[in-house]
C-alpha positions as CSV (number, residue, x, y, z in Angstrom):
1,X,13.0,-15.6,-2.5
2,X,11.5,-12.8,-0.8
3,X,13.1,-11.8,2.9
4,X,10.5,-10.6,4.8
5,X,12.6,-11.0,8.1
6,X,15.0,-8.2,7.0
7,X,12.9,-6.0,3.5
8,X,15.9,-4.5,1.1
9,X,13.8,-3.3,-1.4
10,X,10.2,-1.8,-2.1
11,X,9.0,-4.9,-3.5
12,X,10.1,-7.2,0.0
13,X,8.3,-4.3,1.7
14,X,5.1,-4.6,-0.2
15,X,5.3,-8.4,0.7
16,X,5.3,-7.3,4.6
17,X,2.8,-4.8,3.8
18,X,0.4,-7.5,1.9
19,X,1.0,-10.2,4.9
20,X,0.2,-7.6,7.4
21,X,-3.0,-6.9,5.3
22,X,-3.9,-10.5,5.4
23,X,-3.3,-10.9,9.0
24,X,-0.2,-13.5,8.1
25,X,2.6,-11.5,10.3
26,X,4.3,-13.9,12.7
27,X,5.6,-11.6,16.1
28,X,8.8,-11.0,14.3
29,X,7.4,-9.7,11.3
30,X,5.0,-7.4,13.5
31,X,7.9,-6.2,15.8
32,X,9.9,-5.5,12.8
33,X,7.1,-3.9,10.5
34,X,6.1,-1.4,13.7
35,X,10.3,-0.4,13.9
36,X,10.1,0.1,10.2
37,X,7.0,2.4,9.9
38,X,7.9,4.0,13.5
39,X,11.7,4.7,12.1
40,X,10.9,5.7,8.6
41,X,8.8,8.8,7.2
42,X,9.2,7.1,3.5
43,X,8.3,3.7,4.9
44,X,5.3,5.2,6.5
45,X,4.7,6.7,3.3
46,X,4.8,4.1,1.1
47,X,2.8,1.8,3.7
48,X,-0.1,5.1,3.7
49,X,0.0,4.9,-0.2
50,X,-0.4,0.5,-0.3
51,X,-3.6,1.2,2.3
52,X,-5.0,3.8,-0.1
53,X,-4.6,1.7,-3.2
54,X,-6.0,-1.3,-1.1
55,X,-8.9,0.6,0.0
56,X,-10.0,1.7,-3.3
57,X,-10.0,-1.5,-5.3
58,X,-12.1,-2.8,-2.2
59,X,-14.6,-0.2,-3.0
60,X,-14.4,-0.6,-6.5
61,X,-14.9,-4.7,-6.1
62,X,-17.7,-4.0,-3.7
63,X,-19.7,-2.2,-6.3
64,X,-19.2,-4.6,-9.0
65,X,-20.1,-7.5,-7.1
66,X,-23.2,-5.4,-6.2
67,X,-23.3,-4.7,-10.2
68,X,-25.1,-1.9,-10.1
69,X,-23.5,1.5,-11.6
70,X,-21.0,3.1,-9.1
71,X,-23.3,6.3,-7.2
72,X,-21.6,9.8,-6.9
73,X,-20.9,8.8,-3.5
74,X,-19.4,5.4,-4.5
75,X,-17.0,7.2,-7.1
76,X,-16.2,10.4,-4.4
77,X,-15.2,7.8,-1.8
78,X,-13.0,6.0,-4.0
79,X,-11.4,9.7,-5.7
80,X,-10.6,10.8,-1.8
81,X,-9.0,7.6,-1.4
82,X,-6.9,8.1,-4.0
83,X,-6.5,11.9,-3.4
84,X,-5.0,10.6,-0.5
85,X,-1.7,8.1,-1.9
86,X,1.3,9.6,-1.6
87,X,3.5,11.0,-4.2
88,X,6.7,11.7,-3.6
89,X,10.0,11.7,-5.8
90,X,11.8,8.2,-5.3
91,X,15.2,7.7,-5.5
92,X,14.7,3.8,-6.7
93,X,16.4,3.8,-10.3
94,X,13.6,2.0,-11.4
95,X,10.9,3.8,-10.7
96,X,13.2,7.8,-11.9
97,X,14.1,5.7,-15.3
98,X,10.1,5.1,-16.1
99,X,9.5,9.0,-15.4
100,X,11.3,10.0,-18.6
């Protein structure tokens, strides 16, 4: 089970960054998210990187629901979004062993 009251691990903070997204964060959650993203320049990274990702499948849903072929402007707004995820070397085992 997932302990969003005290994250450990990337995936725990992805489950605090997706309740935050969904506007699910009790006080405690909030208080604790704001300490992590104030305290942590990878944190804040990694959070930066979840809005990008979130923001561009938004605009890619919104233009299929519309189902009309994506515009140069639909397709540049979803490339600077994703121009904008940071990438940064992790030091999760996980993620190094995948690299090779």
């Amino acid at each position: 089970m997932t302990n969003l009251s005290k994250p450990q691990t990337k995936l725990e903070l992805l489950a605090l960054f997706g309740k935050s997204r969904d506007e699910e964060l009790d006080l405690d959650q909030t208080e604790l998210l704001n300490d992590l993203l104030i305290s942590d320049s990878s944190i804040r990274g990694l959070y930066r990187g979840f809005i990008a990702i979130e923001s561009g499948l938004e605009e890619i849903a919104k233009i299929q629901i519309s189902k009309s072929a994506p515009t140069n402007n639909d397709m540049s707004i979803i490339e600077d979004t994703i121009v904008e995820i940071p990438v940064a070397e992790s030091s999760d085992p996980a993620v190094r062993k995948n690299k090779k």
